[in-house]
PAKOLDO-529981 format. One record per residue (C-alpha): x, y, z; residue number from 1. Coordinates in nm, 3 decimals. Example, Ala and Ser with C-alpha at 12.3 -4.5 7.8 and 13.67 -1.06 7.14 Angstrom:
<atoms>
1.230, -0.450, 0.780, 1
1.367, -0.106, 0.714, 2
</atoms>
This chain:
<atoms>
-1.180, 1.684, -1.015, 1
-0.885, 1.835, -0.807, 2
-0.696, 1.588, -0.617, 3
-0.452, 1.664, -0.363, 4
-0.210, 1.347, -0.332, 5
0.032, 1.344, -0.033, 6
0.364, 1.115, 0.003, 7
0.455, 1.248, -0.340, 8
0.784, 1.015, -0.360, 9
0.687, 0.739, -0.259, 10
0.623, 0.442, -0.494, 11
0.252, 0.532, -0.479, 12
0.230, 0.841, -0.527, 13
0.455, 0.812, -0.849, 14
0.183, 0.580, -0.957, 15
-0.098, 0.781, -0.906, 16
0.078, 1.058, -1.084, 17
0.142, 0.825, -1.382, 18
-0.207, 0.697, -1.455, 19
-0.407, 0.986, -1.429, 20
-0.657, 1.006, -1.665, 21
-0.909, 1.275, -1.782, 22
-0.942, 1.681, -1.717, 23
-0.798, 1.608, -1.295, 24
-0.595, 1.862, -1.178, 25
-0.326, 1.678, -0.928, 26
-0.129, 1.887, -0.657, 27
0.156, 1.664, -0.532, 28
0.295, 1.713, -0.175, 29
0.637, 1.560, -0.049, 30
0.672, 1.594, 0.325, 31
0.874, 1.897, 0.300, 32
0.576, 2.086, 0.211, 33
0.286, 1.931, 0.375, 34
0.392, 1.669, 0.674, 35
0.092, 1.527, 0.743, 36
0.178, 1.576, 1.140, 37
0.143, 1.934, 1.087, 38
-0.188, 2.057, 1.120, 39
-0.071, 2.415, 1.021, 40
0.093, 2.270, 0.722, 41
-0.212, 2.054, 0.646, 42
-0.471, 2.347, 0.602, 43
-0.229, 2.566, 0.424, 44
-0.151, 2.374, 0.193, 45
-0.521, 2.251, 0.161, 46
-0.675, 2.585, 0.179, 47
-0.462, 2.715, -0.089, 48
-0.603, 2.404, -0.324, 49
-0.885, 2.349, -0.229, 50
-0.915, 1.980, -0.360, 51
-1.233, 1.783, -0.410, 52
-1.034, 1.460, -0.247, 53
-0.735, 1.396, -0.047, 54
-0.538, 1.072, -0.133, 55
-0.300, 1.019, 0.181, 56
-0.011, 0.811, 0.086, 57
0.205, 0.897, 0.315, 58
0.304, 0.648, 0.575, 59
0.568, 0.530, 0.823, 60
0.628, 0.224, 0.670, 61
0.991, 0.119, 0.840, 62
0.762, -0.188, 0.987, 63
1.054, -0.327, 1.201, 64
1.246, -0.024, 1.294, 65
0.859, 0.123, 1.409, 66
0.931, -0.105, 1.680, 67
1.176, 0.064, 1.864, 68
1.034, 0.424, 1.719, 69
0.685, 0.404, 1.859, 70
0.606, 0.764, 1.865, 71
0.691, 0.885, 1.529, 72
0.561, 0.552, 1.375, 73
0.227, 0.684, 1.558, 74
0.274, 1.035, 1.505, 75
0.287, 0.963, 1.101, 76
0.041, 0.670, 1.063, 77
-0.254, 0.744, 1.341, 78
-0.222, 1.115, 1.435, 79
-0.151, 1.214, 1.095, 80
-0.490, 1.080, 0.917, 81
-0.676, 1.258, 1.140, 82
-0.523, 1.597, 1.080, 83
-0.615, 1.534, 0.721, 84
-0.981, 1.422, 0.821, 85
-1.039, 1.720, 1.017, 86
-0.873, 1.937, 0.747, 87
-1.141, 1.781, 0.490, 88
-1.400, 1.798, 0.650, 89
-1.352, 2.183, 0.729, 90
-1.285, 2.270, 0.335, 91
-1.555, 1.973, 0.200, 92
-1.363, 1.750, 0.069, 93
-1.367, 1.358, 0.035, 94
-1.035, 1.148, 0.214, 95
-0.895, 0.866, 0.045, 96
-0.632, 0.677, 0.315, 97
-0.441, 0.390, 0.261, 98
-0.401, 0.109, 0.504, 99
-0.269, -0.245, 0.560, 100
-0.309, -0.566, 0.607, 101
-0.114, -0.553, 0.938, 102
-0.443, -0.421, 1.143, 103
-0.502, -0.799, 1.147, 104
-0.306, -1.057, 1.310, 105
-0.304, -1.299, 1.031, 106
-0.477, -1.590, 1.240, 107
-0.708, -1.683, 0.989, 108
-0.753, -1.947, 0.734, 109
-0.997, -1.700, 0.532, 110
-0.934, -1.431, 0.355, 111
-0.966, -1.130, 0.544, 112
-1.325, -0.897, 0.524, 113
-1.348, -0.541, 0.572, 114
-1.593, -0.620, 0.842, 115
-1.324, -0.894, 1.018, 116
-1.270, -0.763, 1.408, 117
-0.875, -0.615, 1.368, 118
-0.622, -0.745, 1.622, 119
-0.278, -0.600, 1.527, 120
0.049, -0.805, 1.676, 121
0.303, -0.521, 1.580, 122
0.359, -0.145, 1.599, 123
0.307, -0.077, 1.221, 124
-0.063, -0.290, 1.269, 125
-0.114, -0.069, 1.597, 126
-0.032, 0.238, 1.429, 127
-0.190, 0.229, 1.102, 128
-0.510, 0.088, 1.306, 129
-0.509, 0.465, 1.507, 130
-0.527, 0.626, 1.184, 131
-0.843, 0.424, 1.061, 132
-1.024, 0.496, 1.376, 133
-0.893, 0.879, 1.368, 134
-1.065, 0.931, 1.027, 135
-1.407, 0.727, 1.094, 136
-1.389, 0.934, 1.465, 137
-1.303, 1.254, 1.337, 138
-1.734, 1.324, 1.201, 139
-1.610, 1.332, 0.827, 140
-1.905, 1.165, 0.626, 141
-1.684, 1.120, 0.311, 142
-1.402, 0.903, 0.329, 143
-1.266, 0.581, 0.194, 144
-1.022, 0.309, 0.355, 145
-0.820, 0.106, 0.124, 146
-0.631, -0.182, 0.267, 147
-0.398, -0.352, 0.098, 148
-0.079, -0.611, 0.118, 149
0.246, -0.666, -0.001, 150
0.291, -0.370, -0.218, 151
0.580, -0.272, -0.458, 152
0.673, -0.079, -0.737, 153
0.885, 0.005, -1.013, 154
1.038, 0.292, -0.779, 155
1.201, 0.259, -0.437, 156
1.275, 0.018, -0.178, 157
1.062, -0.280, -0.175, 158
1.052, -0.675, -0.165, 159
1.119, -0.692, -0.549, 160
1.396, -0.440, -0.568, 161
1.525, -0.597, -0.258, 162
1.530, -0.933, -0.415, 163
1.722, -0.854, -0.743, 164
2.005, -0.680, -0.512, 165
2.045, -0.988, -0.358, 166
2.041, -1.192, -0.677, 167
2.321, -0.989, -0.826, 168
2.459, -1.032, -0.492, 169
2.492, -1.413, -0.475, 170
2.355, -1.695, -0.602, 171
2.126, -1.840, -0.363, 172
1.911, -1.625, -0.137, 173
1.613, -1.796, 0.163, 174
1.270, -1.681, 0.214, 175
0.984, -1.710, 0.463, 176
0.780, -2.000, 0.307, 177
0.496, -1.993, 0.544, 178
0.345, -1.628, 0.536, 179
0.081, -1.627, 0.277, 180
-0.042, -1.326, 0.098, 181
-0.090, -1.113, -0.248, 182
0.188, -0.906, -0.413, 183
0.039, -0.597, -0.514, 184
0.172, -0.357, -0.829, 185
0.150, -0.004, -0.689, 186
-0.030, 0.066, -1.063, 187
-0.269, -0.120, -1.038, 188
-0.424, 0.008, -0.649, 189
-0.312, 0.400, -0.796, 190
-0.612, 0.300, -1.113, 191
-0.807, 0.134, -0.823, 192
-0.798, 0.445, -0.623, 193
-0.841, 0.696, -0.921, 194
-1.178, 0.499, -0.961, 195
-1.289, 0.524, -0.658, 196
-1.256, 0.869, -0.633, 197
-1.424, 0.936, -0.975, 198
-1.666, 0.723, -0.847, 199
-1.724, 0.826, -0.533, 200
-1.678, 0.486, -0.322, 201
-1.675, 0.560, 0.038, 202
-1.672, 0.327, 0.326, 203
-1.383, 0.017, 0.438, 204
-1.242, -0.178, 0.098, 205
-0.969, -0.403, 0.048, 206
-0.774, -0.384, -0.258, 207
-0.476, -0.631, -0.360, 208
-0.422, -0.772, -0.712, 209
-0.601, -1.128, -0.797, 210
-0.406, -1.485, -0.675, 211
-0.201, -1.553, -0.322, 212
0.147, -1.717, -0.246, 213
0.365, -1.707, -0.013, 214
0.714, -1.481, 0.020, 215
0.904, -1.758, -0.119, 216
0.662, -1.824, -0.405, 217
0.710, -1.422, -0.473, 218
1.037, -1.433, -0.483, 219
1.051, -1.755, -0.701, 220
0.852, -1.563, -0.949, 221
1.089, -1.239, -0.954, 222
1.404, -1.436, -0.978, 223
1.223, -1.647, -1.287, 224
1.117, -1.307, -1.438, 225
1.365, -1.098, -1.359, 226
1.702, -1.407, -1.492, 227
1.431, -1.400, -1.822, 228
1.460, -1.003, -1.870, 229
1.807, -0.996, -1.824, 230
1.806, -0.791, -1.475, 231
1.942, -1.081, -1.263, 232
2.325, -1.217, -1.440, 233
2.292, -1.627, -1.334, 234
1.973, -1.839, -1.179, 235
1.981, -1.782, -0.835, 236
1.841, -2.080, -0.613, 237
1.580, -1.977, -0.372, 238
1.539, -2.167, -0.056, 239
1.242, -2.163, 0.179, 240
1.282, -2.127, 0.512, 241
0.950, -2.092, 0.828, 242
0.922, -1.751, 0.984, 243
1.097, -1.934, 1.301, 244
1.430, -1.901, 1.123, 245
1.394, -1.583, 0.994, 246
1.306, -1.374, 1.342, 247
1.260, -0.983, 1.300, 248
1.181, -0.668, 1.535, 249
0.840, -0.752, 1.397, 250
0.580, -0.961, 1.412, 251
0.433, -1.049, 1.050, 252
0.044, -1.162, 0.995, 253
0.113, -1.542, 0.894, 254
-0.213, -1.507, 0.649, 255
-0.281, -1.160, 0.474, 256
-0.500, -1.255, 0.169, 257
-0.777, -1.022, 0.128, 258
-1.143, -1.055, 0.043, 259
-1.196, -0.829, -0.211, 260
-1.577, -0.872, -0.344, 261
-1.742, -0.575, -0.193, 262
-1.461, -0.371, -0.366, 263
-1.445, -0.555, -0.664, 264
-1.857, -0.518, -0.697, 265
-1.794, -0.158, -0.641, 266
-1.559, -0.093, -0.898, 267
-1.711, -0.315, -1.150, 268
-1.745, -0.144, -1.499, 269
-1.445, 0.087, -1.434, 270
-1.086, 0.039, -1.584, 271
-0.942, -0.118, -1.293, 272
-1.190, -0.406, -1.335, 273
-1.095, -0.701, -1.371, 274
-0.834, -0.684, -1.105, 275
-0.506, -0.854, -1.290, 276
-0.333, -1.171, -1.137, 277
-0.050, -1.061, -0.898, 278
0.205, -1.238, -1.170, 279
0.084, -1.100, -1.460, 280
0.159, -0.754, -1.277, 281
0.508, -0.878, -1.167, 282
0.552, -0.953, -1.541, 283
0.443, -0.613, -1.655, 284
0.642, -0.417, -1.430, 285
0.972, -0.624, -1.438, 286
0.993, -0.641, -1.825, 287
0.876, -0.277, -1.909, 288
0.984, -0.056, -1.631, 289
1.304, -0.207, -1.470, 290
1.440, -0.306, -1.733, 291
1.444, 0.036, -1.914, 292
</atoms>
């Protein structure tokens, strides 16, 4: 299978690199050579390639700052999808995209279904909501939609790397308490997507790791972890705090926990079955990748 995998630097795209697995041939694109606003950059570099999927990665994912930068947020996360749809459909080839969470407004007390109406209370939601419509609009028969939450990786800037800066910052940091959710390793939804595109999965999943907390409970766990492998100097105290005292440019879904059984029945029998607790993960990644 040939793969072409944009957002090559990104946390994701780093994993997908890492955990390929059998005779795929993987062309990785950064956004100096294929911005997925481009169309003429788009069928270049997907002419020249001529993949059997597409994994888009790439994303404007600056959720507060998108406030205030409507039009590129859009530009990147709804205009940009359907570039590649159109661009896939012309060469026949299958689109994996990535989405969020954030295309719902978090009102619910029930984990959130693929077939849940969407309701997005921030640009990022708005934005990345364009670019799921632009793909199932655009007459392409073959794509996926992965949704998922909370994600972070060995690589980058993210809630976890974010944490143990401010850890060796200080000694007591305060977290949202009352947003609830599922921290999700960016190697385990790379194996996730890898089977669904050996698999050929189409249609709307959700994808997170197994368990829920809350921000606070998250970054209990990576200060617990993270004192243990010897990344964080002295225990630092975390304190919880509501969303109220905590204000950003952005409003954040209060509940974000997914309901994964149509994907997990899906994927059943492949090696990202069964999907790992979302500590287990923090574990892994902590203790054998940061800390090298």
């Amino acid at each position: 299978m040939k793969a072409l995998i944009t957002g090559d630097g990104g946390q994701l795209a780093r994993s997908l690199s890492n955990s390929v697995v059998g005779n795929h041939e993987v062309s990785l694109h950064p956004i100096d050579t294929m911005d997925i606003t481009s169309a003429e950059q788009v069928e270049e570099a997907v002419n020249d390639f001529r993949p059997d999927v597409i994994i888009n990665t790439a994303a404007y994912t600056a959720v507060d700052r998108a406030e205030s930068d409507e039009d590129m947020a859009h530009e990147v996360n709804a205009r940009g999808p359907g570039i590649l749809a159109q661009a896939a459909m012309k060469h026949g080839a299958r689109l994996i995209h990535v989405s969020t969470d954030f295309v719902f407004d978090g009102a619910s007390k029930e984990p959130w279904r693929t077939d849940d109406p969407t309701n997005p209370i921030s640009v990022y939601g708005r934005t990345k909501l364009g670019g799921e419509r632009a793909i199932i609009d655009s007459g392409l028969k073959e794509w996926t939609i992965v949704r998922t939450a909370w994600l972070y990786g060995a690589n980058g800037a993210n809630f976890v790397s974010t944490m143990i800066r401010l850890m060796n910052e200080g000694d007591e940091v305060s977290v949202v308490s009352d947003q609830m959710g599922t921290p999700t390793f960016s190697d385990s939804l790379a194996v996730a997507l890898w089977c669904m595109a050996e698999e050929g999965i189409l249609g709307m999943h959700h994808w997170t790791d197994s368990g829920e907390t809350t921000w606070h409970g998250f970054a209990t766990a990576i200060e617990e972890i993270g004192f243990k492998a010897g990344l964080i100097p002295n225990r630092t105290k975390v304190h919880p705090i509501t969303t109220e005292e905590h204000p950003t440019p952005a409003r954040r879904p209060k509940y974000s926990v997914m309901d994964k059984s149509k994907t997990w029945r899906a994927l059943e029998g492949t090696r990202s079955m069964p999907a790992i607790h979302w500590r287990e993960n923090l574990e892994t990644m902590i203790t054998e990748q940061m800390r090298v």
